[in-house]
C-alpha positions as CSV (number, residue, x, y, z in Angstrom):
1,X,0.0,0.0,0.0
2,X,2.8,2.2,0.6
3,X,4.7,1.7,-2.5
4,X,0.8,2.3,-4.6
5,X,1.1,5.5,-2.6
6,X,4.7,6.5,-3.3
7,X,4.3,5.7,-7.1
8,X,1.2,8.2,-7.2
9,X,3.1,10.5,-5.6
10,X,5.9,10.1,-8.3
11,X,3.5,10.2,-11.0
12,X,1.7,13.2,-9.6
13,X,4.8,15.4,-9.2
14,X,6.4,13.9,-12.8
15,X,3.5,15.5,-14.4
16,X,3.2,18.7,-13.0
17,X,7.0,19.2,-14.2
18,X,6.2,17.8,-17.6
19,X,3.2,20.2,-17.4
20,X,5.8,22.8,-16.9
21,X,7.7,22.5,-19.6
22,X,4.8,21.8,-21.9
23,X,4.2,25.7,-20.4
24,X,7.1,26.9,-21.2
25,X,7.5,25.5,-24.5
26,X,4.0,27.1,-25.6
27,X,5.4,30.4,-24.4
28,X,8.1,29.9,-26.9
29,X,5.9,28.9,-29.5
30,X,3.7,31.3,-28.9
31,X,6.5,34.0,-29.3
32,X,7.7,33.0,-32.4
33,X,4.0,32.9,-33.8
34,X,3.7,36.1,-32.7
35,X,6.9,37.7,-34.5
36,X,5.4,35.9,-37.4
37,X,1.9,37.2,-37.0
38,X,3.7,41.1,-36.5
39,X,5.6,40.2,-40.0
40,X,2.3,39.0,-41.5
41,X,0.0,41.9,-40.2
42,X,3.1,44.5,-41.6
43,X,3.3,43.3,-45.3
44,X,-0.6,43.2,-45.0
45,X,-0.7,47.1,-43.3
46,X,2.3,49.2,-43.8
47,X,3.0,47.7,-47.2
48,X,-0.4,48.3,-48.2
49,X,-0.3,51.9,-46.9
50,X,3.1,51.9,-48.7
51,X,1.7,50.8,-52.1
52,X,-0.9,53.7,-51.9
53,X,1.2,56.3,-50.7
54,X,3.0,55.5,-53.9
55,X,-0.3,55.8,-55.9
56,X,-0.6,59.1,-54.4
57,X,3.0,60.8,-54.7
58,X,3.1,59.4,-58.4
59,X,-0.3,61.4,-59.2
60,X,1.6,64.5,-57.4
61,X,4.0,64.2,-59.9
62,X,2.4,63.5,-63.0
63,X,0.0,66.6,-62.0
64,X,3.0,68.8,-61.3
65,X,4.6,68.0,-64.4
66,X,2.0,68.2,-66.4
67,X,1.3,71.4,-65.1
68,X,4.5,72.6,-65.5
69,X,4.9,71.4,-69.4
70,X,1.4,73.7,-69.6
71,X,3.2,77.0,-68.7
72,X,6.4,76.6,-70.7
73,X,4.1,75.3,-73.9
74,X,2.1,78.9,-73.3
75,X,5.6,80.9,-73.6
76,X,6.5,81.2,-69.9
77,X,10.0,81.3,-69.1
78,X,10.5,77.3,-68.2
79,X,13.2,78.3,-65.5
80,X,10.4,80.5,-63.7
81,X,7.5,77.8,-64.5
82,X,9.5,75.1,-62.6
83,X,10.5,78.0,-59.7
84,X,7.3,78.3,-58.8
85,X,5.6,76.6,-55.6
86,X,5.3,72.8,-56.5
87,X,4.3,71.5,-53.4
88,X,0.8,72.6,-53.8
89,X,0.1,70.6,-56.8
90,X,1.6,67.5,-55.5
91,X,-0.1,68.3,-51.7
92,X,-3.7,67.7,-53.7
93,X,-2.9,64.3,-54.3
94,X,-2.3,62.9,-50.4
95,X,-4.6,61.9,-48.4
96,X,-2.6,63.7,-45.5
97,X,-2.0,66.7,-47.8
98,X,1.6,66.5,-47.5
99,X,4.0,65.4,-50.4
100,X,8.3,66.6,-51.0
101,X,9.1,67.7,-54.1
102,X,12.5,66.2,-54.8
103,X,13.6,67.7,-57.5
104,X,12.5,69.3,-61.1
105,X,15.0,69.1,-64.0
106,X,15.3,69.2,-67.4
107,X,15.9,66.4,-69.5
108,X,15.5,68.4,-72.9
109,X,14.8,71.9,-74.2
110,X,10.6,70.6,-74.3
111,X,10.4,68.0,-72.0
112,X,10.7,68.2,-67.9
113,X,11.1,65.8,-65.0
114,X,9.6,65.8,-62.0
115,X,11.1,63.1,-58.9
116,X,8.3,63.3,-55.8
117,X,8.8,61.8,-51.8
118,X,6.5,60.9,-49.4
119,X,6.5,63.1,-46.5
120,X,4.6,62.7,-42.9
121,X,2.3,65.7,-41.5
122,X,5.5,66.8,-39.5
123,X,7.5,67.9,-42.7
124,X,9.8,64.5,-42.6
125,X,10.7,63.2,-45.8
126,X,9.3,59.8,-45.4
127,X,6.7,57.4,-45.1
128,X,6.1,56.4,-40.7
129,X,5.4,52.5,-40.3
130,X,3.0,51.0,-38.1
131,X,3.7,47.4,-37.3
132,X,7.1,47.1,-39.1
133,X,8.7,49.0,-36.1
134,X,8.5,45.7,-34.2
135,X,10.5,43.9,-37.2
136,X,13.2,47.2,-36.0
137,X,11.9,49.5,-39.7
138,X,10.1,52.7,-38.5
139,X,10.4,54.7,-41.7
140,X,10.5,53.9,-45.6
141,X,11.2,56.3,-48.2
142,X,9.1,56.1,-51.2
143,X,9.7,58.5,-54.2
144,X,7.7,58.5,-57.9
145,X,8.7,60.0,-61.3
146,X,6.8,61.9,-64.0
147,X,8.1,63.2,-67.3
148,X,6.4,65.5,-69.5
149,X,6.6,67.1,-72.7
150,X,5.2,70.0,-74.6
151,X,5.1,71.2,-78.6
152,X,3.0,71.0,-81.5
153,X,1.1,68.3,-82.0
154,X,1.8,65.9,-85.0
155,X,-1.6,63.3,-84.5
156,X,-4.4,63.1,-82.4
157,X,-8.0,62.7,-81.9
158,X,-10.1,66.1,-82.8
159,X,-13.2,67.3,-84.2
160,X,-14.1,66.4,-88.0
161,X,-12.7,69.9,-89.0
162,X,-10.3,71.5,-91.3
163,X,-9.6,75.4,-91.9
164,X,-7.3,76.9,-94.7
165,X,-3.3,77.7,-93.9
166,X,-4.4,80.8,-96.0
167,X,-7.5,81.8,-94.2
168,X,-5.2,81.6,-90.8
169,X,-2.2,83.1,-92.3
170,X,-4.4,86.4,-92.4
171,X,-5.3,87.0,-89.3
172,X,-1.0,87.2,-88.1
173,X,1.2,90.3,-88.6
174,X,3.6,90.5,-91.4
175,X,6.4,90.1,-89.0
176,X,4.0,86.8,-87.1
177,X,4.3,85.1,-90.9
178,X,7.6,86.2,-91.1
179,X,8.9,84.5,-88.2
180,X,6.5,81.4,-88.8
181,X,7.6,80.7,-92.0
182,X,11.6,80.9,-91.0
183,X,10.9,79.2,-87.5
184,X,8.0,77.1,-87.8
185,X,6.6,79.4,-84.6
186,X,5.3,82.7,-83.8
187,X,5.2,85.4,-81.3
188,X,2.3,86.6,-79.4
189,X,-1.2,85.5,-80.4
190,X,-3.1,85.6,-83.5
191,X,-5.1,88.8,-84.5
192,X,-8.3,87.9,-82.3
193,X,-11.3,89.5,-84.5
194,X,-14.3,87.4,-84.9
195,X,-14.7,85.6,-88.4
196,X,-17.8,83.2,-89.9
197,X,-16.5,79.9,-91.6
198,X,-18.8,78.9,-93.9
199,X,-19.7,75.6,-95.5
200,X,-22.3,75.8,-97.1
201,X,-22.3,75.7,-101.1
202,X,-23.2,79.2,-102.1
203,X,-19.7,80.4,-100.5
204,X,-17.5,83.2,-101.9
205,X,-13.7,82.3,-102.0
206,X,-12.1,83.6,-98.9
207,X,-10.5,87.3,-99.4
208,X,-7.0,87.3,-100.9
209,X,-7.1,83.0,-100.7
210,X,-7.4,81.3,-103.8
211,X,-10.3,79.2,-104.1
212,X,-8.3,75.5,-103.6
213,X,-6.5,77.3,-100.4
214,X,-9.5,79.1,-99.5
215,X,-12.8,77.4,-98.9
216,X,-12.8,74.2,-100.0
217,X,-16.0,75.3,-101.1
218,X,-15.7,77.9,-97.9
219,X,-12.0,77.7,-96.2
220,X,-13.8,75.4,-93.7
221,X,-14.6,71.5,-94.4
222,X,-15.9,68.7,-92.5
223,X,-13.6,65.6,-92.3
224,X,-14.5,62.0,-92.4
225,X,-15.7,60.3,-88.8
226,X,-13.3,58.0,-87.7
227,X,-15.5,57.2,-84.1
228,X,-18.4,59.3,-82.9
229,X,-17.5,63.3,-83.9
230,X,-13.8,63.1,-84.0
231,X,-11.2,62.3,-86.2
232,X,-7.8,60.8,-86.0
233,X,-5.4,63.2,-87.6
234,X,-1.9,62.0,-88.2
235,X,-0.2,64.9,-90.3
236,X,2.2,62.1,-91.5
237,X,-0.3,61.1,-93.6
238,X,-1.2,64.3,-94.5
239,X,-4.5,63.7,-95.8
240,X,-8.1,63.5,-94.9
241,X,-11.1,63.3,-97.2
242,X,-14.3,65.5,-96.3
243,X,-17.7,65.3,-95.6
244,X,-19.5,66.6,-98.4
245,X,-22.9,68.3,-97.7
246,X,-24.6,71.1,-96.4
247,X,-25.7,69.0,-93.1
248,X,-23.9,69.0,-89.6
249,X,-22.8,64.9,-89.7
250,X,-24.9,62.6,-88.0
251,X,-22.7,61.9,-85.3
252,X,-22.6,65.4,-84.3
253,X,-25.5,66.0,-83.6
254,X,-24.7,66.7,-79.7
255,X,-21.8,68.5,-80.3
256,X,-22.8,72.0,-80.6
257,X,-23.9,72.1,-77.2
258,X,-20.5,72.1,-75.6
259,X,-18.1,73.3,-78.8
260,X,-18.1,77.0,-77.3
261,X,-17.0,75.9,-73.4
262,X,-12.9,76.6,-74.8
263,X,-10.8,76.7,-77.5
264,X,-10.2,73.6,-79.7
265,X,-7.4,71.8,-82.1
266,X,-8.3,71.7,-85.4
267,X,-6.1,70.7,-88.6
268,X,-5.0,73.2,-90.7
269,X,-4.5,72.4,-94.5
270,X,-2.3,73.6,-96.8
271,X,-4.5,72.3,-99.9
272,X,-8.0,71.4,-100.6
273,X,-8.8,69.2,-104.1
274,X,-12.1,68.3,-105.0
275,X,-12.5,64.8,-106.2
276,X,-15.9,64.1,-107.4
277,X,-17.9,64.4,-104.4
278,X,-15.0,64.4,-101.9
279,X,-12.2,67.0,-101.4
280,X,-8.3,65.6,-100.4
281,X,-6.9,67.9,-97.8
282,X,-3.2,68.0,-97.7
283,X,-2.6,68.8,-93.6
284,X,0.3,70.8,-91.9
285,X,-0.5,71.2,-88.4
286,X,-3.0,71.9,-85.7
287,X,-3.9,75.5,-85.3
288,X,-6.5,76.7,-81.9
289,X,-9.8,78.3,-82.8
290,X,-12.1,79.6,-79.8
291,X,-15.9,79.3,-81.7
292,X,-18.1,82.0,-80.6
293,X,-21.2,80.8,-82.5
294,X,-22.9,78.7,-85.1
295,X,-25.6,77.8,-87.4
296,X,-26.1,74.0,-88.2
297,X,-28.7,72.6,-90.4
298,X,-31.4,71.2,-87.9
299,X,-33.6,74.4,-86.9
300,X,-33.2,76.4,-84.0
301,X,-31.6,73.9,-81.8
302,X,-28.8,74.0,-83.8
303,X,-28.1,77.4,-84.0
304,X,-26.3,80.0,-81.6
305,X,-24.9,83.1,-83.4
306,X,-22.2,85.2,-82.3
307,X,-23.7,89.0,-82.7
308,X,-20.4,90.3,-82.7
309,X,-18.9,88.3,-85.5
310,X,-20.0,88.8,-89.2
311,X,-23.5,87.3,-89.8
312,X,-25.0,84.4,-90.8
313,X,-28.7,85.1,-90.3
314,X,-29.5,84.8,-94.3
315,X,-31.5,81.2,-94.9
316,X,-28.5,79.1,-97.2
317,X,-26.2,80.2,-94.2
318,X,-24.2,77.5,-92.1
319,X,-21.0,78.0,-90.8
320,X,-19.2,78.5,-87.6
321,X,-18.1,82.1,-86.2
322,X,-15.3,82.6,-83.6
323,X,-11.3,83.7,-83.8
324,X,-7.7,82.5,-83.8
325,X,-5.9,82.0,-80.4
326,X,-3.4,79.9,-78.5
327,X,-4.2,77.1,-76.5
328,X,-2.2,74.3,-74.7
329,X,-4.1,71.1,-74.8
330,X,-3.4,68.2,-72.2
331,X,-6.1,65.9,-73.6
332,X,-4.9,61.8,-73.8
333,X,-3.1,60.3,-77.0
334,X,-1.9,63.0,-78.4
335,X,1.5,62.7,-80.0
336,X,3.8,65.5,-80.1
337,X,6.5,66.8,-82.3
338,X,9.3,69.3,-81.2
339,X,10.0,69.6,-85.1
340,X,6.9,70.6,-86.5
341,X,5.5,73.7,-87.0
342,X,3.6,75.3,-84.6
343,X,0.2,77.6,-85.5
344,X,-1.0,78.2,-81.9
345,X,-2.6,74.7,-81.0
346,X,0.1,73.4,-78.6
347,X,0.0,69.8,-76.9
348,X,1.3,69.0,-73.0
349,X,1.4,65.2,-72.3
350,X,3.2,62.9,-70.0
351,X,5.6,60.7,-71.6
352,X,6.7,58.7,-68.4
């Protein structure tokens, strides 16, 4: 009986060390689970946060450098355009409001680069981590590149337009043509006074254009469609057949309700020859016209004249009334050209 009673005792006090070390062995475990969990829960939070921080600087950039390819393409002084406050453009993108720009250089005479850093609510240049500080990384720096470029445009989706070289050349100063036609660009803007382009068949050649480099009948011609109202214009090609008719095209029949909100590219053509029912254009450039009116065949709907441009009241009338300007476009998918000429229509896209 006293052996039984020894040998429970042996058992009893066997187990509660093995009972120990089972403890302390789950501690251990536990531990290293733990470290693993921390790792896990940081890839799935900090490099999460990480991945959109990213989003956001690389937006900061692209915005910054886009708008910084907009000022040097409308003639400011690229050196002051990329002095200017930055931070402000690439602070809309965060979330915390707060993003470094790194630097802003120049890779060529029309093309800049902007480099962009994370930066904390404190002004640090970098990104704070939450659970990665138990893995011994507090901080991460994250930085994002955008390259832009600005010139003429040399193809690109635009309204089913085309307006005379001639008809343009007109409304620029002797000394404007001058220096366009010995540096494919020009000073200052175009002569802004308010014009009608007709297309409509009973139209008078264009003053001092001849008829071919005037109106085509009227120095104004509808393209081809290529996908809703636009057309894609490659000047490579340098040609585009019309749309004959005295009709606004199908397609376009929403258009005239926004065509006035700013100005637009359209090609400009050097010549126009008729081919049975068609006419070729042979195109040059892109040229920006600001349209101040219209009158569209469809009834009233389709008509908004410009009282302060020449009229088109009388019954055969259709045409479009507005001026020459400048404008900088930063539409998509354009492609553009520091070679070609440049008639006012100037295009500002990212290129990295």
């Amino acid at each position: 009986m006293r052996r039984l009673t020894r040998w429970s005792s042996f058992r009893a006090i066997n187990s509660a060390r093995n009972g120990e070390r089972e403890k302390g062995a789950a501690t251990v475990l536990v531990a290293i689970l733990m470290v693993a969990l921390l790792g896990c829960a940081a890839l799935a939070v900090d490099v999460g946060g990480m991945y959109a921080e990213k989003a956001q600087i690389q937006n900061g950039a692209d915005a910054t450098a886009l708008a910084i390819a907009a000022d040097c393409a409308k003639g400011m002084n690229c050196s002051a355009a990329m002095a200017t406050p930055l931070n402000r453009l690439a602070d809309n993108n965060a979330n915390d409001g707060s993003t470094g720009v790194l630097s802003v250089t120049q890779p060529t005479s029309n093309s800049v680069r902007v480099v962009t850093n994370s930066r904390d609510t404190s002004g640090n240049n970098y990104f704070s981590l939450f659970f990665a500080r138990i893995l011994g990384f507090n901080t991460s720096q994250i930085t994002a590149t955008a390259e832009a470029a600005w010139g003429p445009p040399s193809a690109g989706k635009t309204l089913p337009w085309t307006i005379s070289m001639c008809v343009f050349e007109s409304f620029l100063t002797p000394s404007q043509l001058a220096e366009l036609n010995s540096t494919g660009t020009f000073t200052g803007n175009p002569d802004p006074t308010r014009i009608l382009l007709r297309y409509d068949q009973n139209v008078p050649t264009f003053p001092g254009c001849e008829a071919q480099n005037g109106y085509a009948p009227g120095g104004f011609g509808w393209l081809d469609t290529d996908s809703g109202c636009s057309t894609n214009i490659d000047i490579a090609t340098a040609e585009a057949g019309s749309n004959p008719g005295n009709d606004l095209p199908s397609v376009c029949q929403s258009m005239p309700a926004t065509i006035k909100d700013s100005p637009v590219l359209i090609p400009i053509f050097t010549n126009a020859v008729q081919n049975g029912q068609k006419t070729q254009y042979t195109l040059a450039g892109f040229l920006a016209f600001q349209v101040t009116g219209y009158k569209f065949g469809g009834g009233p709907a389709q008509t908004d004249l410009d009282p302060l441009a020449p009229s088109c009241n009388g019954g055969n009338c259709r045409g479009i009334q507005g001026y020459f300007t400048r404008f900088v476009s930063l539409q998509e998918g354009l492609s553009i050209s520091n070679t070609a000429s440049n008639y006012g229509g100037t295009g500002a896209v990212l290129t990295k």
